[in-house]
GUGU-190422 format. One record per residue (C-alpha): residue number from 1; residue in three letters; x, y, z. Coordinates in nm, 4 decimals. Layout:
BEGIN
ZADO seq type        X        Y        Z
ZADO NUM  ALA        X        Y        Z
...
//
This chain:
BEGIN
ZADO seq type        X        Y        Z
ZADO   1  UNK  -1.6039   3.0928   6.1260
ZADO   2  UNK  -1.4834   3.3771   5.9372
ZADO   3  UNK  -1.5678   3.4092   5.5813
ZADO   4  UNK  -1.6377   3.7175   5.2988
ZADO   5  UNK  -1.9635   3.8752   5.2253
ZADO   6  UNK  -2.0900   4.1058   4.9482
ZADO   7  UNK  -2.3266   4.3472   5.0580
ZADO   8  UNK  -2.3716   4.6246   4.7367
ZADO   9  UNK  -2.1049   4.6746   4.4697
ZADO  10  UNK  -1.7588   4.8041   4.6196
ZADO  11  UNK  -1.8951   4.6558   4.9770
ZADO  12  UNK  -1.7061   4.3946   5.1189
ZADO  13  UNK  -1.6998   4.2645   5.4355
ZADO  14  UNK  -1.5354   3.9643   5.6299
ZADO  15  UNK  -1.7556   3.8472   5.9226
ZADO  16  UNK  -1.8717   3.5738   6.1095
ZADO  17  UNK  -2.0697   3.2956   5.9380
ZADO  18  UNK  -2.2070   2.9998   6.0659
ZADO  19  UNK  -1.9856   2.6841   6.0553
ZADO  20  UNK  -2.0481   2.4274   5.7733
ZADO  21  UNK  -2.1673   2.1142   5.8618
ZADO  22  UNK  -2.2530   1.7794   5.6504
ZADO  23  UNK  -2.6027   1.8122   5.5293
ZADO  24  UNK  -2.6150   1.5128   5.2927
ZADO  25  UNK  -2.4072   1.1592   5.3488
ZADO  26  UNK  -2.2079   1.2768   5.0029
ZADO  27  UNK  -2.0726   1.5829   5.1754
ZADO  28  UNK  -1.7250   1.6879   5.2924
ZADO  29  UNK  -1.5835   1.9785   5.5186
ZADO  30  UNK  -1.2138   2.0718   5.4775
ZADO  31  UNK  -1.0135   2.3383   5.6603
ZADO  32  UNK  -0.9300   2.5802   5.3807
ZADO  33  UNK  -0.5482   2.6252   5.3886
ZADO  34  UNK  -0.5463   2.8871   5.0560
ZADO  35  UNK  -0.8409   3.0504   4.9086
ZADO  36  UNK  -0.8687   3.3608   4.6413
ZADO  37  UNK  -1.0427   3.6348   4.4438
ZADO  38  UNK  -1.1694   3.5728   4.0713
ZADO  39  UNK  -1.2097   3.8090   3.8027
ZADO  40  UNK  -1.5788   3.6879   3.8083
ZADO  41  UNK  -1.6143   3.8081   4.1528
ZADO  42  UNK  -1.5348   4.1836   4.0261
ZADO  43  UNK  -1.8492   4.1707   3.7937
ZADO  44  UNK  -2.0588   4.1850   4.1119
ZADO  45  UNK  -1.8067   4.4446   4.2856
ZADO  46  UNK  -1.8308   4.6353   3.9691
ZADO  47  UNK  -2.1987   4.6833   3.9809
ZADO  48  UNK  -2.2243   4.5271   3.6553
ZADO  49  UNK  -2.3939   4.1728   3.7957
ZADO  50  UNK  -2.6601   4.2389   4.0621
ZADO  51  UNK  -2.6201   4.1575   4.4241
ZADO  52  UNK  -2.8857   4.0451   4.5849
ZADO  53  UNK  -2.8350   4.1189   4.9715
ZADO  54  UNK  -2.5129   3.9982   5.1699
ZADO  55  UNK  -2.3756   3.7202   4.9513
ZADO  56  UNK  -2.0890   3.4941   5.0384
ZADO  57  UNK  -1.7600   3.5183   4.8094
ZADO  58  UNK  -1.5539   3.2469   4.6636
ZADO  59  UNK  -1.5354   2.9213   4.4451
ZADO  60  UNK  -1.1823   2.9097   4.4966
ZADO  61  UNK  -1.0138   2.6586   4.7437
ZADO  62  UNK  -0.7736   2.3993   4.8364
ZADO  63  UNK  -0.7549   2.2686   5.1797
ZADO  64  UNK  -0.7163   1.9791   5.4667
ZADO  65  UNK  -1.0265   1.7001   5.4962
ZADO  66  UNK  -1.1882   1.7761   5.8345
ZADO  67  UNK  -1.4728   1.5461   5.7905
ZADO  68  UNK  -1.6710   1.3454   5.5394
ZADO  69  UNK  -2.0368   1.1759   5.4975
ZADO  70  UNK  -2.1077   0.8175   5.5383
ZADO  71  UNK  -2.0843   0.8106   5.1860
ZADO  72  UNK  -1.7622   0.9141   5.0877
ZADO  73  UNK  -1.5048   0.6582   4.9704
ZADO  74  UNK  -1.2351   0.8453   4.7509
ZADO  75  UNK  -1.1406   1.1324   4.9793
ZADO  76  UNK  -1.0552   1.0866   5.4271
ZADO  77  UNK  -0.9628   1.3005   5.7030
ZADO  78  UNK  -0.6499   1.4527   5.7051
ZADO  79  UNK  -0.6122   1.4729   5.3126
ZADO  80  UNK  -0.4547   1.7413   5.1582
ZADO  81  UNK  -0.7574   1.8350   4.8296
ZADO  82  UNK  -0.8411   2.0366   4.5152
ZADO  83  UNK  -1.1414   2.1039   4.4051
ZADO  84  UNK  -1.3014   2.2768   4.1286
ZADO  85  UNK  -1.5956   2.5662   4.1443
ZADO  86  UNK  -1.8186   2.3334   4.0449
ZADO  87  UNK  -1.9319   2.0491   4.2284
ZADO  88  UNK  -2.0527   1.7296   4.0223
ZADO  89  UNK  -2.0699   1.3798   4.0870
ZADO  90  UNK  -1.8329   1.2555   3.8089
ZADO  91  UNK  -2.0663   0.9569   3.7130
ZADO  92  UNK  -2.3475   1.1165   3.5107
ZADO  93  UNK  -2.3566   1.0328   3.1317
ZADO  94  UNK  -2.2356   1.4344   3.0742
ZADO  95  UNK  -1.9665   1.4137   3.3537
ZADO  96  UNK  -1.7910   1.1103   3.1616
ZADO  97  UNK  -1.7970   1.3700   2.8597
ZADO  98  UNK  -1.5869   1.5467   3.0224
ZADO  99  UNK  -1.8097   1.8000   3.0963
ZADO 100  UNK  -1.8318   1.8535   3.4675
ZADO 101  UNK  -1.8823   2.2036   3.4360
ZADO 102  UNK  -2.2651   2.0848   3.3557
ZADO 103  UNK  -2.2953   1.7773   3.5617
ZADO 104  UNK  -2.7103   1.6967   3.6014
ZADO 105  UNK  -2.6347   1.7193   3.9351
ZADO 106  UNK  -2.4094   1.9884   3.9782
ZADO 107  UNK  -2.4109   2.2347   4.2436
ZADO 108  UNK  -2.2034   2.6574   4.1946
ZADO 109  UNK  -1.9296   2.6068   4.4708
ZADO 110  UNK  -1.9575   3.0319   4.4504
ZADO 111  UNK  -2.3416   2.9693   4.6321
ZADO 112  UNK  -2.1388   2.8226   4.9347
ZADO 113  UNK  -1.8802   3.0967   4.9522
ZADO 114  UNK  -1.5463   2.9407   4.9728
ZADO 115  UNK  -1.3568   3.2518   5.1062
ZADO 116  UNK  -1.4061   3.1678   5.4440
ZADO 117  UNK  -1.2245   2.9523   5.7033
ZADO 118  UNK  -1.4187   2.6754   5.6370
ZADO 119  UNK  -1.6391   2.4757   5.3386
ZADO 120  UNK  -1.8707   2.2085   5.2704
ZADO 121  UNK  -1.8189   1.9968   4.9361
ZADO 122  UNK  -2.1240   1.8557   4.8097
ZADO 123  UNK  -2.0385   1.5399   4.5606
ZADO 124  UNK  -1.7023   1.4896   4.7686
ZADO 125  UNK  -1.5774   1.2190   4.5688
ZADO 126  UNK  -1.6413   1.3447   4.2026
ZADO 127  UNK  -1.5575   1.7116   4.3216
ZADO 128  UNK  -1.2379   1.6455   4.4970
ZADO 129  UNK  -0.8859   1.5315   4.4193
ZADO 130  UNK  -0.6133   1.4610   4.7242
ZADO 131  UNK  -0.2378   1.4959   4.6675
ZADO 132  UNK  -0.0531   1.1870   4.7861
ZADO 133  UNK   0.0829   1.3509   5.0570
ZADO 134  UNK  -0.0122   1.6788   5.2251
ZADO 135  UNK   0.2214   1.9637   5.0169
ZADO 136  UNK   0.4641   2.2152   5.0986
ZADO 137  UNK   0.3859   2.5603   5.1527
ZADO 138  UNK   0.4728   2.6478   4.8673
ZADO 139  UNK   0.3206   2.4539   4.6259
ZADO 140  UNK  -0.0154   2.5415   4.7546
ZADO 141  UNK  -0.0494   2.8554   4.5233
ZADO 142  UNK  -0.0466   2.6629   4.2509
ZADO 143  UNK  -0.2649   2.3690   4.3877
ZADO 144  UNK  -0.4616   2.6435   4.4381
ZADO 145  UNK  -0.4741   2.8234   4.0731
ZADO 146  UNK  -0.5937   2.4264   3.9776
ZADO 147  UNK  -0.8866   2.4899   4.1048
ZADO 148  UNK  -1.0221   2.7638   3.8583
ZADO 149  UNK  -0.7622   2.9750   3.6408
ZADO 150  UNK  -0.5188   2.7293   3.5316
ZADO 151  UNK  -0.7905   2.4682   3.4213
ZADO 152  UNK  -0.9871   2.7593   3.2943
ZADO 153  UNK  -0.7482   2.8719   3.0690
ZADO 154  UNK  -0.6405   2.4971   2.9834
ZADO 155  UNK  -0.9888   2.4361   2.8780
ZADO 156  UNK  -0.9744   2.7654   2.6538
ZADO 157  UNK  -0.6393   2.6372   2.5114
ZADO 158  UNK  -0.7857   2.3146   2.4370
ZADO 159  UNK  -1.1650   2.4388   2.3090
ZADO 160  UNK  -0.9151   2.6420   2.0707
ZADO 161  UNK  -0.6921   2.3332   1.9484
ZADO 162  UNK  -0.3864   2.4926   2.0435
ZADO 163  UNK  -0.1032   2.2447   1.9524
ZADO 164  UNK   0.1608   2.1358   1.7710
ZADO 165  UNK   0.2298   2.3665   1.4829
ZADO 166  UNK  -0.0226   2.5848   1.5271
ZADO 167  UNK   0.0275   2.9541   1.6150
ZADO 168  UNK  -0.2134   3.0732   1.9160
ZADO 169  UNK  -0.3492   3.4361   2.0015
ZADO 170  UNK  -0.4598   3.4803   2.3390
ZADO 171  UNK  -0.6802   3.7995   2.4363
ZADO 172  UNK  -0.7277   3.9025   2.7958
ZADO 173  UNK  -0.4206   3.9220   3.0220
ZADO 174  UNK  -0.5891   3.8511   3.3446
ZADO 175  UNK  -0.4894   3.4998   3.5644
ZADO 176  UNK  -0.6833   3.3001   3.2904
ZADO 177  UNK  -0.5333   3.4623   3.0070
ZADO 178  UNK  -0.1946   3.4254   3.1408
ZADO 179  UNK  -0.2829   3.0883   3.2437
ZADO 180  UNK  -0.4054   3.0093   2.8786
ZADO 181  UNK  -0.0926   3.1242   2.7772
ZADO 182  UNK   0.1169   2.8443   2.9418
ZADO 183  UNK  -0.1891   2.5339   2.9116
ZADO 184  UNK  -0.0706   2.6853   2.5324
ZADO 185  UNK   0.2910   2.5906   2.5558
ZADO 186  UNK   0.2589   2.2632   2.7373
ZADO 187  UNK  -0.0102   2.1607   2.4530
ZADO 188  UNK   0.2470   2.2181   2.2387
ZADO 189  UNK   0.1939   2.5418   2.0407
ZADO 190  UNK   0.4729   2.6633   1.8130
ZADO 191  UNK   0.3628   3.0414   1.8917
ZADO 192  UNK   0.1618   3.2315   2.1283
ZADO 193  UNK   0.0644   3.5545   2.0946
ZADO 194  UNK  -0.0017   3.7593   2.4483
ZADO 195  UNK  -0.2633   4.0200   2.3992
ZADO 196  UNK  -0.1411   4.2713   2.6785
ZADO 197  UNK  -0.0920   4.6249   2.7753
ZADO 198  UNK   0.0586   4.5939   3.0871
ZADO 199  UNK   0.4276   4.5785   3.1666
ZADO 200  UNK   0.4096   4.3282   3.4778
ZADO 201  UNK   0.1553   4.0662   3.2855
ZADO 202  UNK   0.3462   4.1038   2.9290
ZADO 203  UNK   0.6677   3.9770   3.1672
ZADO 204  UNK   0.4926   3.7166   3.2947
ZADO 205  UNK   0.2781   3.5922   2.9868
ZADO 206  UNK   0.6622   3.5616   2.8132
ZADO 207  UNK   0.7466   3.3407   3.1244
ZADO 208  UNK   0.4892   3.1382   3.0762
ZADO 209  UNK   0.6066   3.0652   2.7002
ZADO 210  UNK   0.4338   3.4186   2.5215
ZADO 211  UNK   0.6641   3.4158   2.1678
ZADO 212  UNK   0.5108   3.7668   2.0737
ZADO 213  UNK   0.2893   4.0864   2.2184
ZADO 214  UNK   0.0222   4.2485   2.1115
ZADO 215  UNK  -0.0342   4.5267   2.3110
ZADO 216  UNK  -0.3419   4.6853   2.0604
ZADO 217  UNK  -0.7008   4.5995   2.0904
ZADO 218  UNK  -0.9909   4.5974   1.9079
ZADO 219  UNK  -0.9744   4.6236   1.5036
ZADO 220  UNK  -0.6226   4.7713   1.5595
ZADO 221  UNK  -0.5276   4.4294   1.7556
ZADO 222  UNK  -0.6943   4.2183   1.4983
ZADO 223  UNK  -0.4824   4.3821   1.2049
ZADO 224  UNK  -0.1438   4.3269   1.4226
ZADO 225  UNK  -0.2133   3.9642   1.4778
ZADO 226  UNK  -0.2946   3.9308   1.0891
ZADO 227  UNK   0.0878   4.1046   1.0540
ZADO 228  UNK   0.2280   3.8099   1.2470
ZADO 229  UNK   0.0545   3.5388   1.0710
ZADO 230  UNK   0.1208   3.6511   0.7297
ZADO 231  UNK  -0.2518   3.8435   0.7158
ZADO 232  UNK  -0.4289   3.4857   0.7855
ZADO 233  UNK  -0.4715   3.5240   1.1625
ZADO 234  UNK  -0.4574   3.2917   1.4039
ZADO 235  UNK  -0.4866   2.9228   1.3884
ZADO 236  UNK  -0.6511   2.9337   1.7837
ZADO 237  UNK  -0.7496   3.1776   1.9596
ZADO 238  UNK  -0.8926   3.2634   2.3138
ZADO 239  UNK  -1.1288   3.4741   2.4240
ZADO 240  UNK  -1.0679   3.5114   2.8266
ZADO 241  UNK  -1.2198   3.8289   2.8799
ZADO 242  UNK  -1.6317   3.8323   2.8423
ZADO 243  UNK  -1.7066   4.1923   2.6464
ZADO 244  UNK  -1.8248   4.2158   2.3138
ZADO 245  UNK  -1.4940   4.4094   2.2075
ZADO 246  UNK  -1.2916   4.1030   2.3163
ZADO 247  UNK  -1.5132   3.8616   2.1799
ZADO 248  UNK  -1.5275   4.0374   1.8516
ZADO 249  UNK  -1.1574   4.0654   1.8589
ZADO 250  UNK  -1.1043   3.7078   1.9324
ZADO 251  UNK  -1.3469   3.6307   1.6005
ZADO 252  UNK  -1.1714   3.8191   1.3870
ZADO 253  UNK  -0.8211   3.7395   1.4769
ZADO 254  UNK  -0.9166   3.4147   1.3961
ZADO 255  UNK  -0.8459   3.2418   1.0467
ZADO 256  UNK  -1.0739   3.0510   0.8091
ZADO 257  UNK  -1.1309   2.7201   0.9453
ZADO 258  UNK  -0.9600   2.8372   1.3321
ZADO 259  UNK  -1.1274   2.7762   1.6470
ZADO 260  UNK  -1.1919   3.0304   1.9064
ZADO 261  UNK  -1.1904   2.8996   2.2995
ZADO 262  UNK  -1.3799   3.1151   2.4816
ZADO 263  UNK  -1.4364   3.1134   2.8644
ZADO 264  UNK  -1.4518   3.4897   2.9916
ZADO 265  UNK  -1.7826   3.4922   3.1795
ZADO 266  UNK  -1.9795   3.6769   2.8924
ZADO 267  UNK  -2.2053   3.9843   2.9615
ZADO 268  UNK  -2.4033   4.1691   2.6830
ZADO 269  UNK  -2.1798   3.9811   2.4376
ZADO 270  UNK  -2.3706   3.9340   2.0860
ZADO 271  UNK  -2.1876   3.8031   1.7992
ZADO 272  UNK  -2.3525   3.8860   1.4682
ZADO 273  UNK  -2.4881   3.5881   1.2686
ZADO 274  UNK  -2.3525   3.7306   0.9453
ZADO 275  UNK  -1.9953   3.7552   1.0906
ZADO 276  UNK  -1.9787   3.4590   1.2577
ZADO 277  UNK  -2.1268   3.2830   0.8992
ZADO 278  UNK  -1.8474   3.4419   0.6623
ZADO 279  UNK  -1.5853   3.4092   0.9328
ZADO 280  UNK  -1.5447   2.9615   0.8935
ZADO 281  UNK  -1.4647   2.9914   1.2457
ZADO 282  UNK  -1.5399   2.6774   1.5216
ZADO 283  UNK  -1.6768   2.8633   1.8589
ZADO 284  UNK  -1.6835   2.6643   2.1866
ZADO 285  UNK  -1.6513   2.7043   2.5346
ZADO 286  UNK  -1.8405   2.8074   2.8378
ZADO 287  UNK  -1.7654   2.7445   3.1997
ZADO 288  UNK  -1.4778   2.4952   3.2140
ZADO 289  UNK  -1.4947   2.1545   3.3078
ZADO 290  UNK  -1.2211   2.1770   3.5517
ZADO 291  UNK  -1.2733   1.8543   3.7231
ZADO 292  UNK  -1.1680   1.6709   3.3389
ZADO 293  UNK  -0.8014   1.8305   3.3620
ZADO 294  UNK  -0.7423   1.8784   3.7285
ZADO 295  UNK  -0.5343   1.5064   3.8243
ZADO 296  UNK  -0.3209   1.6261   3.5560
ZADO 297  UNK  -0.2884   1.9102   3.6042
ZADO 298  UNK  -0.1906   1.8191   3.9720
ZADO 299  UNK   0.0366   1.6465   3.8495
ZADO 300  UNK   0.2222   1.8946   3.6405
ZADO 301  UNK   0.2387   2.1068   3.9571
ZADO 302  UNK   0.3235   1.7943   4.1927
ZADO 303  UNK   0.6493   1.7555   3.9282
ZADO 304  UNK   0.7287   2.1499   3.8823
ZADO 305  UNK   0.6687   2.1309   3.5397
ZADO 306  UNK   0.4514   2.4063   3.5919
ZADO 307  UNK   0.4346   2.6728   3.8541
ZADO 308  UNK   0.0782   2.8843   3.7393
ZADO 309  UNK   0.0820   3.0384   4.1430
ZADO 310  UNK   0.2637   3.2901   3.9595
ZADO 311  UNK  -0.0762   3.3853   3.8882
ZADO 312  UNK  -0.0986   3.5319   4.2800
ZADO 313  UNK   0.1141   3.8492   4.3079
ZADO 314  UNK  -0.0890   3.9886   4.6147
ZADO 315  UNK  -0.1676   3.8055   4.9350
ZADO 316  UNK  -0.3142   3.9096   5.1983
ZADO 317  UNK  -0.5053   3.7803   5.5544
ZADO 318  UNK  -0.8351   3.6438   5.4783
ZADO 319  UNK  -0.9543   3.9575   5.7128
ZADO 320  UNK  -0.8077   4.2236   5.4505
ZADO 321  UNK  -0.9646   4.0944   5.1767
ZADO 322  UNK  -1.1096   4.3939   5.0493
ZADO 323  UNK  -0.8601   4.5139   5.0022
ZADO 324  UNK  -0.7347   4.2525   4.7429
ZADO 325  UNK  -1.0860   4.3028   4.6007
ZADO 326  UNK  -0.9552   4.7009   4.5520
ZADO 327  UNK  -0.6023   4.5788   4.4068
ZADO 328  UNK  -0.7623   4.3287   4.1502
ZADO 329  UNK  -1.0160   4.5852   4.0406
ZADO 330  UNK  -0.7710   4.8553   4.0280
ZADO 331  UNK  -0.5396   4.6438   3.8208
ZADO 332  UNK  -0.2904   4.6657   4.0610
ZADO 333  UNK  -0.2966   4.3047   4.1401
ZADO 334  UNK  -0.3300   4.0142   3.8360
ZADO 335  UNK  -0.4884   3.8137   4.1683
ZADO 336  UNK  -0.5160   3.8450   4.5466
ZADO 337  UNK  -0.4717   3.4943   4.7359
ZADO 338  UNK  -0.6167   3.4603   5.1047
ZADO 339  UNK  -0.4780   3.3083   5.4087
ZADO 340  UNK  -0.7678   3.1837   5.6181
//
């Protein structure tokens, strides 16, 4: 099969990789109909996370049920599934939690490389989710954004206690940022504030039910998001970038006795003990439990209540995906999906 290897920072290549095939009885393949680039996967293209020799790409992926291990029972051939970046077998005393994300048995989809034509599933039937019926073509983006951004930033929206009456500030305008933006709106927050300073993502963050912008960052961004809320700050906010400035910002924006929801993939971040004492703020997140919110979710998108493959404003031939890895980097793209 085809499928997208890392060899340094800026280097990627599509070649040939072996086919997939079931190594343990709770296994699945599937055909991978849609796949995608993450803003994670620019920290290694970036240089800033290490590579360590030719790495496979992706945690991404929806696709068609090819074959299963004598020990699946929820998911069969010919099913149309989602399933999140990390595999876990739903049963575990953490996993009923709600907090797949760190299953005891859990395995990084991103170690099996999911840009590719093919992919095995380990933990098929706690990892997995089928549609009743195999989709429409276009529905798949979204099916597709289930599987990591939208749930990612519906897990920030939630770790924040966005809801009813409360007034949310979201910084980072990337596919999980925008994404918190609508999980925001459909939890039932009476404002959300967009931190953005870029014309195509502002447009979209107000379609996905943004009330204001802030287009200033740092301690300039915190004061403007104290202007809106009458010099309290916010009552949630999310943190969907992974610097210290965004972190930082994300603190301070926040008001006494506010949570902050944070799920950018964090590197170098420190938050000082004395700042994070005097601020009264509630911290929490971490990789999101996607598997918790994804038959929901797929059913939002099932409905069209919600359309997050908005999220996807470049795609391109699994074989050119470099060159979405270019766009996304560049910032000319919010996020590159691939056709296997």
């Amino acid at each position: 099969m085809r499928g997208v290897v890392m060899h340094a920072p800026g280097d990627v290549r599509v070649e040939d990789r072996p086919d997939p095939r079931i190594e343990q009885p709770t296994d699945a393949i599937i055909r991978v109909s849609a796949t995608c680039v993450c803003g994670s996967d620019l920290w290694p293209y970036r240089g800033v996370q290490k590579v360590a020799g030719p790495t496979p790409m992706g945690h991404e992926y929806v696709g068609i049920v090819e074959e299963v291990g004598a020990e699946v029972g929820t998911v069969r051939p010919g099913q149309f599934v989602v399933g999140s970046f990390w595999a876990s077998d739903n049963t575990c005393e953490i996993c009923r939690a709600g907090y797949q994300s760190a299953c005891v048995h859990r395995v990084p989809m991103g170690s099996l490389g999911s840009q590719a034509q093919y992919l095995r599933v380990p933990l098929a039937d706690g990892t997995l989710v089928a549609t009743p019926e195999v989709p429409p073509a276009g529905l798949i983006p979204s099916y597709l954004a289930a599987s990591d951004v939208l749930g990612t930033g519906w897990f920030a929206a939630v770790a924040a206690q966005a809801g009813p009456g409360r007034t949310v500030a979201v910084v980072g305008d990337g596919a999980v940022g925008l994404l918190a933006v609508l999980a925001a709106r459909q939890l039932g927050a009476e404002r959300v504030i967009a931190v953005s300073r870029h014309g195509s993502r502002q447009k979209l963050a107000r379609e996905f039910g943004a009330t204001d912008i802030v287009t200033e960052r740092g301690d300039e961004g915190v004061a403007r998001i104290k202007d809106l809320t009458g010099g309290l700050g916010a009552h949630s906010v999310v943190e969907a970038v992974g610097t210290q400035e965004s972190m930082m910002q994300a603190v301070h924006s926040t008001r006494a006795g506010g949570h902050v929801g944070f799920v950018g993939v964090t590197h170098d971040v420190a938050v000082p003990g004395m700042e994070l004492f005097w601020s009264l703020v509630h911290l929490h997140g971490g990789p999101a439990p996607v598997r918790r919110f994804l038959p929901d979710l797929m059913r939002l998108i099932g409905d069209g209540t919600i359309n997050p493959g908005r999220v996807f404003d470049l795609e391109l031939p699994l074989d050119r995906a470099a060159e979405g890895y270019t766009a996304m980097d560049e910032r000319r793209a919010v996020k590159t999906l691939l056709r296997p």
